[in-house]
C-alpha positions in Angstrom: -6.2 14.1 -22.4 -4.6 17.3 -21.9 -5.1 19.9 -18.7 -4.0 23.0 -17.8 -4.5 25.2 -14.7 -7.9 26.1 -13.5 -9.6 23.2 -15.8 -12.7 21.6 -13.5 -11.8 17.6 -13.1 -13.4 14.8 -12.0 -11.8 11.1 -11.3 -13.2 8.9 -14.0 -14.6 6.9 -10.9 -16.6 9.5 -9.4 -16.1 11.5 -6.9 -15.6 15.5 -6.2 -15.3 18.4 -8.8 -11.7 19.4 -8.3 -9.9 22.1 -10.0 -6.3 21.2 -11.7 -4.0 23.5 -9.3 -1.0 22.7 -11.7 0.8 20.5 -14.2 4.1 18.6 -12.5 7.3 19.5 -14.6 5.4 22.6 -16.4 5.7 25.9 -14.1 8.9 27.3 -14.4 8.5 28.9 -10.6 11.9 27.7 -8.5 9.2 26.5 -5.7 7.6 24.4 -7.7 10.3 22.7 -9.5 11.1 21.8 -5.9 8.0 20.5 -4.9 8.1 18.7 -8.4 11.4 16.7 -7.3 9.9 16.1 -4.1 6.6 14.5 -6.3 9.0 13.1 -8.7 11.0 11.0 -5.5 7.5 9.8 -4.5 7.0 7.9 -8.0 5.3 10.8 -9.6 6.2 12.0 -13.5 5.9 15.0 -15.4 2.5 15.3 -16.6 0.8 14.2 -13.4 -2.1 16.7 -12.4 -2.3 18.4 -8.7 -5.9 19.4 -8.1 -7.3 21.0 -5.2 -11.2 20.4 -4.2 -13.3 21.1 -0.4 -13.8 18.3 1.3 -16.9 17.3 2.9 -15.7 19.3 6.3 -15.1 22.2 3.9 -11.7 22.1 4.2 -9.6 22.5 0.9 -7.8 19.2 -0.1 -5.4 18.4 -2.5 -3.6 15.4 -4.4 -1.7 14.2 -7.1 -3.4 12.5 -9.7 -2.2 10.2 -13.1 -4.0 12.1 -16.2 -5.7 9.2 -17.5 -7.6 8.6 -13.9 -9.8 12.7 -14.7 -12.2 13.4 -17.0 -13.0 17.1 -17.7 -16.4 18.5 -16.6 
């Protein structure tokens, strides 16, 4: 499935409604193609989704996350 920025996710499992912050290895901004290497020298790939959701102390949250683990809702 394909996702772009400000689609509402969900983790197949359950869990949250988060919104997709960005794509890795698809915003040409300099700060995030360094973030990106930093991701990509963690084991992530292009095409991985960062989403951002509140937590349950309200707090916003955010992680990395392989496409085929979100469904759109």
């Amino acid at each position: 499935m394909e996702f772009t920025t400000g689609d509402v996710v969900q983790l197949a499992s359950g869990g949250p409604k988060m919104t997709v912050q960005r794509i890795v290895d698809r915003d040409p901004n300099y700060l995030f193609k360094t973030q990106d290497a930093v991701l990509k020298m963690s084991g992530f790939t292009g095409g991985d989704v960062v989403c951002q959701w509140f937590g349950d102390n309200g707090k916003v949250e955010s992680d990395v996350f392989k496409p085929t683990m979100l469904i759109k809702v």
